[in-house]
C-alpha positions as CSV (number, residue, x, y, z in Angstrom):
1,X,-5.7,3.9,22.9
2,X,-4.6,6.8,21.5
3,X,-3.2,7.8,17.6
4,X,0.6,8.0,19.1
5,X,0.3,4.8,20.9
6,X,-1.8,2.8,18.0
7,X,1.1,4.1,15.3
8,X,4.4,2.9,17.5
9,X,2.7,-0.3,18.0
10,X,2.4,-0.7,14.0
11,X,5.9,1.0,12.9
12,X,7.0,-2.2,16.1
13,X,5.2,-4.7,14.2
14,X,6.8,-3.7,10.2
15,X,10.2,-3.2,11.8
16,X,9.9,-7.3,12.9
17,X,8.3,-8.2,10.1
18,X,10.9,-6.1,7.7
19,X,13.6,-8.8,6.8
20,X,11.3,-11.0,5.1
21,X,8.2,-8.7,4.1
22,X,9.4,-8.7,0.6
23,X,9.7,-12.8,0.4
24,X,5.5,-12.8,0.0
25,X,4.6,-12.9,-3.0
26,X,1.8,-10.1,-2.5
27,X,4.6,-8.0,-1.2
28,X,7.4,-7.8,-3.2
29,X,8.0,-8.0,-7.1
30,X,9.5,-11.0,-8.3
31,X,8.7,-11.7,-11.5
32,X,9.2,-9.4,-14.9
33,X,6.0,-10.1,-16.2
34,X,4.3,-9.2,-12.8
35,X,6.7,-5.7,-13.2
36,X,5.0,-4.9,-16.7
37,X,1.4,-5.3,-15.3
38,X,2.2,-2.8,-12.4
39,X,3.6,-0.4,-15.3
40,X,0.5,-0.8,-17.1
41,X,-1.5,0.1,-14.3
42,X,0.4,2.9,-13.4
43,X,0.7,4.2,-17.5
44,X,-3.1,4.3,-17.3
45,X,-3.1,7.1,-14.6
46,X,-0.3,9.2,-15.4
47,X,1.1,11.5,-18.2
48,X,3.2,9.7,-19.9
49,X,6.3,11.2,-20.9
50,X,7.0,13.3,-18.0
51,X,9.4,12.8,-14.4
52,X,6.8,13.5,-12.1
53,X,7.4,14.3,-8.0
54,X,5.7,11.4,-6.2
55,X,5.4,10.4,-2.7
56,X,5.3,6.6,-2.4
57,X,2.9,7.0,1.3
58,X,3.6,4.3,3.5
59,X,6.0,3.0,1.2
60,X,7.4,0.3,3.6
61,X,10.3,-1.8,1.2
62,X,9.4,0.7,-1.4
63,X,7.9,-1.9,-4.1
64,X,5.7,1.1,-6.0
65,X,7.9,3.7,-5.5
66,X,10.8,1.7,-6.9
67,X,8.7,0.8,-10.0
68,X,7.8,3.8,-10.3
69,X,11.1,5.2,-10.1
70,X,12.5,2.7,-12.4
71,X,9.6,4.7,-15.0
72,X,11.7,7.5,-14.5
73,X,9.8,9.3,-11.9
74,X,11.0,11.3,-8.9
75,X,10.3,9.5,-5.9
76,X,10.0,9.9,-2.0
77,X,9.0,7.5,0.3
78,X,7.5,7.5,3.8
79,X,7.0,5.0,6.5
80,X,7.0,4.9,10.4
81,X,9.1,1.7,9.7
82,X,12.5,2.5,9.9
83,X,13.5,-1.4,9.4
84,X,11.0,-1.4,6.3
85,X,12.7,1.3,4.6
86,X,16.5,-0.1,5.0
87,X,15.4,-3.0,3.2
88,X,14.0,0.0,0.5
89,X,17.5,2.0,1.0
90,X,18.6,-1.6,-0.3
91,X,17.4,-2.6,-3.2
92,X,17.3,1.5,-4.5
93,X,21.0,1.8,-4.1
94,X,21.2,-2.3,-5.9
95,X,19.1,-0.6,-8.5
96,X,20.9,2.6,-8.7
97,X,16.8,4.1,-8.3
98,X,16.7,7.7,-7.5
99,X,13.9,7.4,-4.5
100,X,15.0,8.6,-1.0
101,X,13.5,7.5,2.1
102,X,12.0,9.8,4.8
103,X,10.9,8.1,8.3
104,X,7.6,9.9,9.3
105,X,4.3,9.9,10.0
106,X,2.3,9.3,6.3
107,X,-1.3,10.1,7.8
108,X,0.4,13.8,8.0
109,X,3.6,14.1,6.0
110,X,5.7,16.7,6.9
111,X,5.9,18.5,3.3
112,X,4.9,21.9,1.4
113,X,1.9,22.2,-0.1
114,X,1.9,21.7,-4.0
115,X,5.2,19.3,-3.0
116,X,4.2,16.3,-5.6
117,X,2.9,15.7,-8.5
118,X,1.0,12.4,-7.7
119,X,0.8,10.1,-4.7
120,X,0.8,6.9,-4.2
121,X,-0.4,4.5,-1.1
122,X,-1.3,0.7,-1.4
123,X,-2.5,-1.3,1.2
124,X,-2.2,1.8,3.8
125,X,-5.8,3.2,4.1
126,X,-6.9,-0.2,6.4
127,X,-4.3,0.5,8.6
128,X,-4.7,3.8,9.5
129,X,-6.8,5.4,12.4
130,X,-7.6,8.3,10.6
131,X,-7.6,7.8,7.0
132,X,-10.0,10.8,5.9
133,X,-7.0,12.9,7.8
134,X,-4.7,11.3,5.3
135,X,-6.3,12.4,2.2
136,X,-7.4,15.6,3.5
137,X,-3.6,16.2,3.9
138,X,-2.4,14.5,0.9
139,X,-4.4,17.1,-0.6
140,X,-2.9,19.7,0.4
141,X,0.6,18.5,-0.5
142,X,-0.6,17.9,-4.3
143,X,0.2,20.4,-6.5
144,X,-2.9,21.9,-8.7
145,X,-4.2,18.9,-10.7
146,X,-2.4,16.2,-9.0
147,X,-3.2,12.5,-8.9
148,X,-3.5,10.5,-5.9
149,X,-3.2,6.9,-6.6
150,X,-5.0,4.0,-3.6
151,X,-4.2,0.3,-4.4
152,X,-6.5,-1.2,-1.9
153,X,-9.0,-4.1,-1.4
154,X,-10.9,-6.5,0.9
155,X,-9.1,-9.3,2.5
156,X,-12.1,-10.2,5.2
157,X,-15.7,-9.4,3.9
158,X,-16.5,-10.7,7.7
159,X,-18.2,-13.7,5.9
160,X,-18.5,-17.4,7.5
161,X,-16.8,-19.0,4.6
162,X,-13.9,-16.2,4.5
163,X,-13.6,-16.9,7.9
164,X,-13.1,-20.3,7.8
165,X,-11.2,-20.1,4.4
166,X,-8.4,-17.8,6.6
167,X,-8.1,-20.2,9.4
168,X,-7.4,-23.1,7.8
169,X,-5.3,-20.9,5.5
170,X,-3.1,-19.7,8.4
171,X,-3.0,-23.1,9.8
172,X,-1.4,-24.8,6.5
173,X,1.2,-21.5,6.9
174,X,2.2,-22.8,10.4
175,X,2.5,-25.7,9.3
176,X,4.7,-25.1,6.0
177,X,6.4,-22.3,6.9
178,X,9.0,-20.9,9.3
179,X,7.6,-17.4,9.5
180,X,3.8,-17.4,8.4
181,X,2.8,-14.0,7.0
182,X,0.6,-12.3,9.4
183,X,0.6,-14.8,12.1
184,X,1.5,-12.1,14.4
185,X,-0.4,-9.6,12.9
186,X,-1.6,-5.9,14.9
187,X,-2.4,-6.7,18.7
188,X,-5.8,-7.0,19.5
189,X,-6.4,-3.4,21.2
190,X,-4.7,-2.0,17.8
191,X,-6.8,-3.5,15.3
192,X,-9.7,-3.1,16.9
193,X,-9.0,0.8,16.6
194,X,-8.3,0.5,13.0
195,X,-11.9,1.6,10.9
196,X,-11.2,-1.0,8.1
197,X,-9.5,-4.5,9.1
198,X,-10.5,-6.4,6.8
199,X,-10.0,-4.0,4.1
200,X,-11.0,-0.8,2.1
201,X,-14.7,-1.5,0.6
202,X,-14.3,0.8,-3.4
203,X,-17.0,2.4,-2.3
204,X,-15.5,3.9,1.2
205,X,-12.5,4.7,-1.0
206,X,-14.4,7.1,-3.2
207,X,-16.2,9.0,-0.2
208,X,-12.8,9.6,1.2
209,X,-11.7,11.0,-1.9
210,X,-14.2,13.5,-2.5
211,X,-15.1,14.5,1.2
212,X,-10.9,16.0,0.7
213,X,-12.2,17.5,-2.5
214,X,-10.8,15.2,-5.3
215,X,-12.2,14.8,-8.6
216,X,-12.5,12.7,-11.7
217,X,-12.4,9.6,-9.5
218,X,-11.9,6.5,-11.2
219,X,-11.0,3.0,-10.4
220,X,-9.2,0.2,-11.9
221,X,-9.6,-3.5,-11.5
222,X,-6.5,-5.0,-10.6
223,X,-8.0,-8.5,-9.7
224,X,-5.5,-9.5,-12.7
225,X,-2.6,-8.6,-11.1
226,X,-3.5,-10.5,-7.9
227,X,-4.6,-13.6,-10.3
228,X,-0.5,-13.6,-11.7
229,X,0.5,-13.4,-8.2
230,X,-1.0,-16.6,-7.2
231,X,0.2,-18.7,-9.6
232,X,3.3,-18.6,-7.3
233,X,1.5,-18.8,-4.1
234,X,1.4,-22.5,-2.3
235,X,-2.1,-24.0,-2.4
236,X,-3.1,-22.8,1.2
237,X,-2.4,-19.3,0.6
238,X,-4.3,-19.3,-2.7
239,X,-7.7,-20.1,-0.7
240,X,-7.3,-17.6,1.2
241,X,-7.5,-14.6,-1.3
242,X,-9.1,-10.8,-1.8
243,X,-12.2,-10.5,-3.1
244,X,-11.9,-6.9,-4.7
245,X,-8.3,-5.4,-5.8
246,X,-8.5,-2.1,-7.7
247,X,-6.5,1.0,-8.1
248,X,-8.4,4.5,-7.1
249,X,-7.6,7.6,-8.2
250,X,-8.5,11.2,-7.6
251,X,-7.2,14.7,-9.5
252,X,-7.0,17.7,-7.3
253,X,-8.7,20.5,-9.4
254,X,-6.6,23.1,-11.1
């Protein structure tokens, strides 16, 4: 299966899932104090005090990049998802946010170099085919000592006990609720193309970051983050649960 092929089948798959992405609780925002631990995050990585260009990569409903605009930053999103990014278009123009919405490719955006000033991407690098290619080309659209910013983590560490923690996990879901979360899920021929399924290992995120030349790379833990989040999860999704969170980040040299 080819890239083309693999990326309409995914942008299908967020445009169904679109109208009630954000009602997961590892999705969306909902609470203020889980808004102030995102800031904090973010305020550890970037100069404060300045609006900064960002793309929001992948941005699907636009959680970061709304946060981030709401920090006073410049924001652009891009998704293949055109459904994602209406529900984004939403809540930006509820919020009165300055962040505009570009459908496109975010393995290869479509900008100048030096375009931004940092760049953000969480939960994208698993489900790309070819996510050196995005951070070789991120590069390239950062300007001189720009920041890219990867929330990732590991959702599957392909053990028997995650395993089984998963299925009985998605079972409960079917059973509870009306639209489990990721009971559809990638077809089969599309996640078996994808290098990193069941997530993005820290250590794979760091090669990736200096094979496209970054520097300074640092990670956060953001287990704590995840922890406040599932204090408002049901039981059965609360056994099923990451077992790395973090925040990577890279500086483009000056």
């Amino acid at each position: 299966m080819d890239d083309s092929t693999i990326k309409r089948n995914i942008a299908r798959t967020w445009d169904e899932e679109s109208v009630y992405y954000d009602t997961y609780v590892s999705h969306g925002i909902h609470t203020e104090d889980e808004k102030e631990l995102w800031k904090r995050a973010f305020g550890t990585v970037l100069p404060s005090g300045q609006s900064l260009r960002i793309l929001d990569a992948g941005c699907g409903t636009g959680a970061m990049g709304l946060l981030l605009a709401e920090m006073g930053h410049r924001v652009t999103g891009i998704d293949l998802s055109r459904g994602m990014m209406q529900i984004g278009e939403m809540k930006a123009s509820q919020g009165n946010l300055p962040m505009a919405f570009h459908v496109g490719d975010a393995e290869s955006p479509p900008f100048d170099p030096g375009s931004f000033d940092a760049i953000v991407a969480r939960h994208l690098l698993w489900t790309l085919p070819q996510p050196q290619r995005a951070l070789s080309n991120w590069y390239r659209i950062l300007r001189p000592g720009g920041t890219v910013m990867l929330i990732e983590g590991i959702w599957d560490d392909g053990k028997v006990l995650t395993r089984l923690k998963r299925e009985f996990s998605g079972i409960m879901a079917r059973v509870f609720e009306e639209r489990p979360h990721g009971d559809r899920g990638y077809p089969a021929a599309v996640k078996n193309q994808l290098p990193f399924p069941g997530g993005l290992p820290e250590y794979r995120a760091r090669q990736f970051l200096e094979a496209a030349g970054f520097e300074q790379v640092s990670c956060l833990d953001l287990m704590h983050i995840m922890q406040n989040q599932q204090r408002r999860q049901p039981w059965y999704q609360r056994i099923n649960t990451a077992t790395s969170y973090y925040l990577m980040t890279g500086r483009k040299p000056e």
